[in-house]
PyMOL commands that place a pseudoatom at each C-alpha (Angstrom):
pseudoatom trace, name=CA, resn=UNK, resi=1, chain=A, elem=C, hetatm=0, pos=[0.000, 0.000, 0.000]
pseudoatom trace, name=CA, resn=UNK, resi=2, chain=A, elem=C, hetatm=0, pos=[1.244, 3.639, -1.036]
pseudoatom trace, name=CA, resn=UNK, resi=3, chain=A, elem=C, hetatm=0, pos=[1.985, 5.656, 2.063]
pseudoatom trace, name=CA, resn=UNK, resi=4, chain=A, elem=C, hetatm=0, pos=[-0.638, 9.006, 1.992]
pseudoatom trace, name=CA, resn=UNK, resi=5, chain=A, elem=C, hetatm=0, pos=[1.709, 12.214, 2.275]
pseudoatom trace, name=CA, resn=UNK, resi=6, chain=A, elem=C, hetatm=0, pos=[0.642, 15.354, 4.762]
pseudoatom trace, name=CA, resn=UNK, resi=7, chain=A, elem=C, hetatm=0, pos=[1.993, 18.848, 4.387]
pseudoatom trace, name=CA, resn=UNK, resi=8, chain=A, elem=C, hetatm=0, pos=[1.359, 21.502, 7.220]
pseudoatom trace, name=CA, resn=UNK, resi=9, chain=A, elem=C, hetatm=0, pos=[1.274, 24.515, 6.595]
pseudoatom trace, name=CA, resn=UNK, resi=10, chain=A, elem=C, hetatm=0, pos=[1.121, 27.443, 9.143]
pseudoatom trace, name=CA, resn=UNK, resi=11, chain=A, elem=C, hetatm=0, pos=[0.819, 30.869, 8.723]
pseudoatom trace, name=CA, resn=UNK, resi=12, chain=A, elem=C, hetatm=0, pos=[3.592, 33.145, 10.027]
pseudoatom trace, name=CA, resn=UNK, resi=13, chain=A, elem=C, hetatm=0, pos=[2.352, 36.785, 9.499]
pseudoatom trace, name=CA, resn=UNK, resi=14, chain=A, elem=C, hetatm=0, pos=[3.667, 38.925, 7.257]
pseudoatom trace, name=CA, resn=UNK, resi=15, chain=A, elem=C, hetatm=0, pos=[2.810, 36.559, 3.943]
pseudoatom trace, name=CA, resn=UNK, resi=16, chain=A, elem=C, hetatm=0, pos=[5.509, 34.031, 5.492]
pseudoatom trace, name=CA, resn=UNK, resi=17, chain=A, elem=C, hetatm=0, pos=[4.385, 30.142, 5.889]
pseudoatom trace, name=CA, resn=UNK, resi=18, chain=A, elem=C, hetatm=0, pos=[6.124, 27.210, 7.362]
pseudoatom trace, name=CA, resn=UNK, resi=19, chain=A, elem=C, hetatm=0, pos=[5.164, 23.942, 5.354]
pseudoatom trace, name=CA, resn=UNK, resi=20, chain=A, elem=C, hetatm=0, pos=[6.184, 21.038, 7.463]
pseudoatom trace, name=CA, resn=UNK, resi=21, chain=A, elem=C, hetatm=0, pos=[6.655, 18.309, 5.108]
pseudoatom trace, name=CA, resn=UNK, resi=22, chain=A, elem=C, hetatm=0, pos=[5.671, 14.706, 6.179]
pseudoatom trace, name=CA, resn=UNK, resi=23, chain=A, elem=C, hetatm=0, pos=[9.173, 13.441, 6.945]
pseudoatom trace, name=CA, resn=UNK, resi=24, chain=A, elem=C, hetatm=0, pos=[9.522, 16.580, 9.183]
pseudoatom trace, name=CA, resn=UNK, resi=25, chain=A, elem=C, hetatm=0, pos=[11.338, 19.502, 7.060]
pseudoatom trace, name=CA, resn=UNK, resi=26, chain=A, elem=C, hetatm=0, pos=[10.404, 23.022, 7.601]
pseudoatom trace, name=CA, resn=UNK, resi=27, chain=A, elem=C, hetatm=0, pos=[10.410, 25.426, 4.382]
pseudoatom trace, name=CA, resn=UNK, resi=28, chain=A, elem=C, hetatm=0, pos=[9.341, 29.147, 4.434]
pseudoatom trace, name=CA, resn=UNK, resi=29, chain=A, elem=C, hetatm=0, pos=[6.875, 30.317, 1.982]
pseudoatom trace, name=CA, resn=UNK, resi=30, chain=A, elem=C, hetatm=0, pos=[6.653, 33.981, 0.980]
pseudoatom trace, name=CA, resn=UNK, resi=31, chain=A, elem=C, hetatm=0, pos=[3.653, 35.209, -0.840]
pseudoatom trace, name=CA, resn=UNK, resi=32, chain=A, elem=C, hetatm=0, pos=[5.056, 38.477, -0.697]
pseudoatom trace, name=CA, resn=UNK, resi=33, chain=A, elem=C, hetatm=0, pos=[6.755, 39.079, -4.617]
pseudoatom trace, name=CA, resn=UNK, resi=34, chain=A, elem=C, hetatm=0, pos=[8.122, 41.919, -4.126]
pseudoatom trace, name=CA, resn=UNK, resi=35, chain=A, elem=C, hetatm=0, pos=[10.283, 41.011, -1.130]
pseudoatom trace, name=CA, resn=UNK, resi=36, chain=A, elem=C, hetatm=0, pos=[10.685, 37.651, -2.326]
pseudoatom trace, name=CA, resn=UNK, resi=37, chain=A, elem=C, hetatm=0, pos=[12.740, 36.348, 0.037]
pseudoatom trace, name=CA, resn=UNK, resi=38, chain=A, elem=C, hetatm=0, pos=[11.334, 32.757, 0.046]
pseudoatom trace, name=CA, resn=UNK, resi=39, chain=A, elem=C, hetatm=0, pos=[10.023, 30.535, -2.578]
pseudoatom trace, name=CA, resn=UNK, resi=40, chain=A, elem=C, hetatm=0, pos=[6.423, 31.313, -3.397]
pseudoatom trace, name=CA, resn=UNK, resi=41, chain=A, elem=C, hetatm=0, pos=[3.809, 28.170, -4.423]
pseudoatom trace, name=CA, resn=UNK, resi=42, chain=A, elem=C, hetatm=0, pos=[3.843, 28.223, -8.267]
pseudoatom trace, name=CA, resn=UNK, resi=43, chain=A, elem=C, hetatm=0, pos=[8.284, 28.520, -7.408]
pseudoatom trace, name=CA, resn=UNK, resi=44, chain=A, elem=C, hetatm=0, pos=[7.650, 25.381, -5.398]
pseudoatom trace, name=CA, resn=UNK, resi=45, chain=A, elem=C, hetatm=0, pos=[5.620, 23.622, -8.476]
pseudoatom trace, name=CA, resn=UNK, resi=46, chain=A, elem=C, hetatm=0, pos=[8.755, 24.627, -10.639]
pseudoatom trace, name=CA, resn=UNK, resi=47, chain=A, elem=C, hetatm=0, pos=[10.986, 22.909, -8.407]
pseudoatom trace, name=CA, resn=UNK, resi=48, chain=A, elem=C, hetatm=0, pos=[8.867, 19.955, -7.487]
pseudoatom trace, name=CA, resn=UNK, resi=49, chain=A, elem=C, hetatm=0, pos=[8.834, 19.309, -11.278]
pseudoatom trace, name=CA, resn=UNK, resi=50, chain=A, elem=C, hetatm=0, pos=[12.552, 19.307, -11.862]
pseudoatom trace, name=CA, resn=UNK, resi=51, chain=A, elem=C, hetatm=0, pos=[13.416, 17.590, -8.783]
pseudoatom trace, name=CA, resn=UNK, resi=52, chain=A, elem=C, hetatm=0, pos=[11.085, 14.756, -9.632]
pseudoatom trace, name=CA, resn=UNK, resi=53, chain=A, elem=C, hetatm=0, pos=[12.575, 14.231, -12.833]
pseudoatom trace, name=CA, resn=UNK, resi=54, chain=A, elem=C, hetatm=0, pos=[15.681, 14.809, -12.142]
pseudoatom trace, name=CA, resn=UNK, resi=55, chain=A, elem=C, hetatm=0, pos=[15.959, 12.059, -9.228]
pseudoatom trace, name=CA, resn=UNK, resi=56, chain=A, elem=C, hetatm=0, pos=[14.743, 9.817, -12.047]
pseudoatom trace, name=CA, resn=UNK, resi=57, chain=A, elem=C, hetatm=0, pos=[17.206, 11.178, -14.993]
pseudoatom trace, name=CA, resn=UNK, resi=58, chain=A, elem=C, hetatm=0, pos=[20.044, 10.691, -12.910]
pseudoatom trace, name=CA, resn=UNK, resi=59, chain=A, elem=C, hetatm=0, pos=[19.043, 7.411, -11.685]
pseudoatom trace, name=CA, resn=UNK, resi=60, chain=A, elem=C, hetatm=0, pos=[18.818, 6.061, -14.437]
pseudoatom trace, name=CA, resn=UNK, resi=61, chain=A, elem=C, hetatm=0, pos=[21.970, 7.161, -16.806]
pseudoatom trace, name=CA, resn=UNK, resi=62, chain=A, elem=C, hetatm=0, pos=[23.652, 6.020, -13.927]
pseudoatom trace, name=CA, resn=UNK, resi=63, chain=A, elem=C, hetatm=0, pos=[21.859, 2.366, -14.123]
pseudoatom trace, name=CA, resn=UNK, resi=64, chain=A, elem=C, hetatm=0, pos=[22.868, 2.575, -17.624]
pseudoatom trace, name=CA, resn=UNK, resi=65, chain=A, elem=C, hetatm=0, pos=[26.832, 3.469, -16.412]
pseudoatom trace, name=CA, resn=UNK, resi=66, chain=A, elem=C, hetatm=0, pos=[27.266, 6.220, -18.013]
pseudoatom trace, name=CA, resn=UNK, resi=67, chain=A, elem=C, hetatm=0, pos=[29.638, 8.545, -17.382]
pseudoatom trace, name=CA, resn=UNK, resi=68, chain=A, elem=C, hetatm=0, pos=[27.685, 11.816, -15.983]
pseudoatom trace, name=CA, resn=UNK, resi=69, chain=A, elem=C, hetatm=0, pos=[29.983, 14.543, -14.261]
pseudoatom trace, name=CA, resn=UNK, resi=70, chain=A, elem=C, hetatm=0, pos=[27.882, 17.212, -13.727]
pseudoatom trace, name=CA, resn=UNK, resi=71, chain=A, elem=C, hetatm=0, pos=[23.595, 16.955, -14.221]
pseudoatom trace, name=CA, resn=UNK, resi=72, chain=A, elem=C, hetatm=0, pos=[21.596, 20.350, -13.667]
pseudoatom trace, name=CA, resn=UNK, resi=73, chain=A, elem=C, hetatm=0, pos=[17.831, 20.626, -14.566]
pseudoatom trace, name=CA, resn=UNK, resi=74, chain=A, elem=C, hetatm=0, pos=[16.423, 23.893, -15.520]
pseudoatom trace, name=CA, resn=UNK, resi=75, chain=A, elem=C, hetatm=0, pos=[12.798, 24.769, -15.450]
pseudoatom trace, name=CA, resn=UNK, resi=76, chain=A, elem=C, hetatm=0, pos=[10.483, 27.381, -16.962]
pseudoatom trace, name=CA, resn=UNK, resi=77, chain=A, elem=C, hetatm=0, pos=[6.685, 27.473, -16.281]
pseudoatom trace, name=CA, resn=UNK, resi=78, chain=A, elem=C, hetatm=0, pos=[4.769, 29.732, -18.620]
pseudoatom trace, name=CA, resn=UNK, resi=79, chain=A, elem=C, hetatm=0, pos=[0.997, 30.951, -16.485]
pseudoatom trace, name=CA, resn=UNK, resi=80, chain=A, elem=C, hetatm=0, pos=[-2.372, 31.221, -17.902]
pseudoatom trace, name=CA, resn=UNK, resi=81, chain=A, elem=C, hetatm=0, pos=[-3.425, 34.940, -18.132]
pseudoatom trace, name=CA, resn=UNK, resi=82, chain=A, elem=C, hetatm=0, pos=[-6.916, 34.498, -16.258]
pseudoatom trace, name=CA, resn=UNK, resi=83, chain=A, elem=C, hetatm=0, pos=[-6.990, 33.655, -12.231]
pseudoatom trace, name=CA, resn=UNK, resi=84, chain=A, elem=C, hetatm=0, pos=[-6.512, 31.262, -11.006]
pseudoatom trace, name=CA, resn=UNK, resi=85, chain=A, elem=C, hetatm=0, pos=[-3.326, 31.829, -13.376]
pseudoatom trace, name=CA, resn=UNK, resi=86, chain=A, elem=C, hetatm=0, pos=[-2.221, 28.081, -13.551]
pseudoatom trace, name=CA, resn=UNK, resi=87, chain=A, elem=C, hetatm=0, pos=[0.781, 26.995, -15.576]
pseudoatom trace, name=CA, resn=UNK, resi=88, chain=A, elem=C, hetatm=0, pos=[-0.035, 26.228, -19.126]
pseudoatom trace, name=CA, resn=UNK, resi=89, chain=A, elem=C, hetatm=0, pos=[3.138, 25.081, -20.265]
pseudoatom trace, name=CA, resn=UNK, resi=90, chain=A, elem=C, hetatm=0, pos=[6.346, 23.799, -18.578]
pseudoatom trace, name=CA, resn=UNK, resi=91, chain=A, elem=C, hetatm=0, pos=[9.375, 23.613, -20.229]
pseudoatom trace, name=CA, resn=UNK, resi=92, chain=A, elem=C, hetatm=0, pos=[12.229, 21.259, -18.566]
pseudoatom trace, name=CA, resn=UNK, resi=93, chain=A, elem=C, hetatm=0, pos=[16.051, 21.606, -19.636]
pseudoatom trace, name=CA, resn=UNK, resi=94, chain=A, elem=C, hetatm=0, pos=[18.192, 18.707, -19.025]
pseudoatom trace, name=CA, resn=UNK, resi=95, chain=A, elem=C, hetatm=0, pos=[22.193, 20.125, -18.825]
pseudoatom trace, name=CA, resn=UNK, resi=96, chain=A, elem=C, hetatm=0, pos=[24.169, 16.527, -18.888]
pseudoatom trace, name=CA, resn=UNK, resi=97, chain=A, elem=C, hetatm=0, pos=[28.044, 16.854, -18.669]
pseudoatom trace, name=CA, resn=UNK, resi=98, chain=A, elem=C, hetatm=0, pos=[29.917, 13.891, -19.106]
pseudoatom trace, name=CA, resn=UNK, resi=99, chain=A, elem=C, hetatm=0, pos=[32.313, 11.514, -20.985]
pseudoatom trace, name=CA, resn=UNK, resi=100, chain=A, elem=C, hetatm=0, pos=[30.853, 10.240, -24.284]
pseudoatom trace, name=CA, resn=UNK, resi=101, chain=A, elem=C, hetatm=0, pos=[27.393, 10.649, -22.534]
pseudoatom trace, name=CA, resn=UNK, resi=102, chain=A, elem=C, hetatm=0, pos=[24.959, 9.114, -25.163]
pseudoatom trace, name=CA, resn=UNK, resi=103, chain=A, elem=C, hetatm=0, pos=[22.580, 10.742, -26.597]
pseudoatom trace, name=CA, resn=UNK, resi=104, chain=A, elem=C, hetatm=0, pos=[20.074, 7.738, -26.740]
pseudoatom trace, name=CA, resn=UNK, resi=105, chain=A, elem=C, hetatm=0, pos=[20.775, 7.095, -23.090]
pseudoatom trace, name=CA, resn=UNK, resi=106, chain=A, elem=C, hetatm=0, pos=[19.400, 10.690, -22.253]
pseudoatom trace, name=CA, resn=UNK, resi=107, chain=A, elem=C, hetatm=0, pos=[16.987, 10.591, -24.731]
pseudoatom trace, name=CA, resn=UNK, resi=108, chain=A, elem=C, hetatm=0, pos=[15.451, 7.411, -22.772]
pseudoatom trace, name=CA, resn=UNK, resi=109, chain=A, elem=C, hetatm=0, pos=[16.196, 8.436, -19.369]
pseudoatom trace, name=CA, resn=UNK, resi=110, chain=A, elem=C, hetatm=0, pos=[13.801, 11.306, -20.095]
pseudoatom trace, name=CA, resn=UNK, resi=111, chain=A, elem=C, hetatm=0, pos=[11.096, 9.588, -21.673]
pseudoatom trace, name=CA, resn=UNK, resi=112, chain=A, elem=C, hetatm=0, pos=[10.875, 7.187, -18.658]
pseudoatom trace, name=CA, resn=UNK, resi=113, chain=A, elem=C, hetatm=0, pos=[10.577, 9.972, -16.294]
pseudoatom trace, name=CA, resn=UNK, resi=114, chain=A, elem=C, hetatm=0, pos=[8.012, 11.105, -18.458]
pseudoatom trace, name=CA, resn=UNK, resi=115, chain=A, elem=C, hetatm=0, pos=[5.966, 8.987, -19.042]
pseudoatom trace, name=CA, resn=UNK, resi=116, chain=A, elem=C, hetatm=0, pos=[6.202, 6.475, -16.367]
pseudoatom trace, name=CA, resn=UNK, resi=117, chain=A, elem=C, hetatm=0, pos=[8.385, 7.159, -13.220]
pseudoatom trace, name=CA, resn=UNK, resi=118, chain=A, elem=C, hetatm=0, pos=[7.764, 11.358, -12.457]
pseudoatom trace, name=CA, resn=UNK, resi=119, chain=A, elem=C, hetatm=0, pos=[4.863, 11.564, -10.398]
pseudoatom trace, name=CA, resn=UNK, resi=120, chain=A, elem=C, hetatm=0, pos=[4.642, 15.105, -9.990]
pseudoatom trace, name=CA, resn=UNK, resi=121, chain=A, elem=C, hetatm=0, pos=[4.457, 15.646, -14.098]
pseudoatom trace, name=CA, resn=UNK, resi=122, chain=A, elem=C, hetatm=0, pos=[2.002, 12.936, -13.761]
pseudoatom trace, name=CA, resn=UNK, resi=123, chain=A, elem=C, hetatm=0, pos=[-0.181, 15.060, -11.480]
pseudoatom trace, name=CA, resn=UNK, resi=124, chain=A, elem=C, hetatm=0, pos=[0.776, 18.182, -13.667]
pseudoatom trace, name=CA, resn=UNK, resi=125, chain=A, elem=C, hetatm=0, pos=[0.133, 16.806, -17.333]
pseudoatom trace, name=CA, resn=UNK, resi=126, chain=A, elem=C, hetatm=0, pos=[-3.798, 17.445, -17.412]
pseudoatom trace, name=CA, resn=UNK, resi=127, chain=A, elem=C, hetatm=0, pos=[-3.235, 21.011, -16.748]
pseudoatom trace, name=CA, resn=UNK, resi=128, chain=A, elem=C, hetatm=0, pos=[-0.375, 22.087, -18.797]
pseudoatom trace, name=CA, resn=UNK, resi=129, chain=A, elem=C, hetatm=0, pos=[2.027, 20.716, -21.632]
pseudoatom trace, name=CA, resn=UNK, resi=130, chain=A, elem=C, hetatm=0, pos=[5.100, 19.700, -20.548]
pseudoatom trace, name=CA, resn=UNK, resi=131, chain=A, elem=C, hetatm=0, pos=[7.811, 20.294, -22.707]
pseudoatom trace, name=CA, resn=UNK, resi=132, chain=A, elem=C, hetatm=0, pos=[11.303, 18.677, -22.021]
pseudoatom trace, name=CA, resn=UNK, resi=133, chain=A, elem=C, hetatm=0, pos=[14.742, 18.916, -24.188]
pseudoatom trace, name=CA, resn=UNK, resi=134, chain=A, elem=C, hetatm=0, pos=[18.394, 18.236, -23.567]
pseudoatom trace, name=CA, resn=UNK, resi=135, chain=A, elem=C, hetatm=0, pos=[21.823, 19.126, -24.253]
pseudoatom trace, name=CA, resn=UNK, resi=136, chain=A, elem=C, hetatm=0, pos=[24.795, 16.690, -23.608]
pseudoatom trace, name=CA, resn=UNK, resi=137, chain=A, elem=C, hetatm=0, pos=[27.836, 18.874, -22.850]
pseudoatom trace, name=CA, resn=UNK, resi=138, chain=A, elem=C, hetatm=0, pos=[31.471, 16.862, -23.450]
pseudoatom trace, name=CA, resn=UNK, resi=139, chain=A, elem=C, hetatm=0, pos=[33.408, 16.779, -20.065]
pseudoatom trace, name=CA, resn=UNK, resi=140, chain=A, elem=C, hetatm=0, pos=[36.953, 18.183, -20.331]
pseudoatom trace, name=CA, resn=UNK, resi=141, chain=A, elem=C, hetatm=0, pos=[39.926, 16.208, -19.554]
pseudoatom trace, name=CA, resn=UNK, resi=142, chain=A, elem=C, hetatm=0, pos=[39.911, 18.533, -16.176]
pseudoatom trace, name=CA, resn=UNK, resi=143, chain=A, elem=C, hetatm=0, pos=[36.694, 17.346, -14.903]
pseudoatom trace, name=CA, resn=UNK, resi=144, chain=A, elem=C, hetatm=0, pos=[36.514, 15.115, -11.974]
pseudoatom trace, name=CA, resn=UNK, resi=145, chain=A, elem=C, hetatm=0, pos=[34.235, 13.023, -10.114]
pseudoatom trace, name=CA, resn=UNK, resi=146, chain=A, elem=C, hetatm=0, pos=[31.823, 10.742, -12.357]
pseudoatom trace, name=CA, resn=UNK, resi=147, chain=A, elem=C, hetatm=0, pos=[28.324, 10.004, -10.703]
pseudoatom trace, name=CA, resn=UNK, resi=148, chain=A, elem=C, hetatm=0, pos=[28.028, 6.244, -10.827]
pseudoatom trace, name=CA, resn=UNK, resi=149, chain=A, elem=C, hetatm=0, pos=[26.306, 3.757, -8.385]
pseudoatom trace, name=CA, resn=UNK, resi=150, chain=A, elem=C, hetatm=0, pos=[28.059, 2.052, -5.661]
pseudoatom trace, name=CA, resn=UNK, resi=151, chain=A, elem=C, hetatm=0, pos=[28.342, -1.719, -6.075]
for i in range(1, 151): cmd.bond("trace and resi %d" % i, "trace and resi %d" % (i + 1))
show_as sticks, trace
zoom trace
């Protein structure tokens, strides 16, 4: 049986909130934009998404041994003019660094977390198009420290 996840979330004054996450992590929420001095909701949406697929990306192109140095995940949500001004489209940018990455491997790592592993774009993909691309980035002969699995 899937666990059933809880978020608290308490209001601080001054358009601050403390979300206590189920496993017991406090995170500040600002609603304030033009202080800003906290992630805001739709922020936290942006983040959830690449986080999610990330975890998965990663996870995989390591399962498949290649030889990623550096991974980064960039994400851009583009909001719906009329309130309550949900994201229409999300676009995700995979940054893969590595040694003879393959192109096939990312391609597929992606797709998975697309379409089967990310459940966050899951919950997401009713509501807006999601939008993901890539671009391998050859690691130079400086670069150290390749993430693969421990045996």
């Amino acid at each position: 049986m899937v666990e059933d996840k809880k978020a608290v979330i308490q209001h601080a004054g001054n358009d601050f909130f403390i979300a206590i996450s189920t496993t017991g992590y406090a995170l500040t929420i600002d609603t304030n934009h033009e202080r800003a001095s906290a992630p805001s909701p739709m922020e936290l949406l942006l983040i959830a998404l690449g986080g999610c697929t990330a975890v998965d990306v990663i996870g995989i192109l390591q399962k498949k041994r290649e030889q990623v140095t550096d991974y980064k995940v960039e994400v851009r949500g583009q909001r719906r003019d009329d309130h309550p001004r949900s994201f229409r489209r999300m676009e995700i940018r995979h940054l893969v660094t590595g040694k003879s990455v393959s192109p096939r491997a990312v391609a597929q790592a992606i797709e998975l977390s697309e379409s089967k592993y990310c459940s966050v774009a899951a919950t997401l993909k009713p509501t807006a198009e999601i939008v993901s691309t890539y671009e391998i980035i050859e690691a130079s002969a400086q670069s150290e420290g390749v993430f693969l699995p421990d045996d």
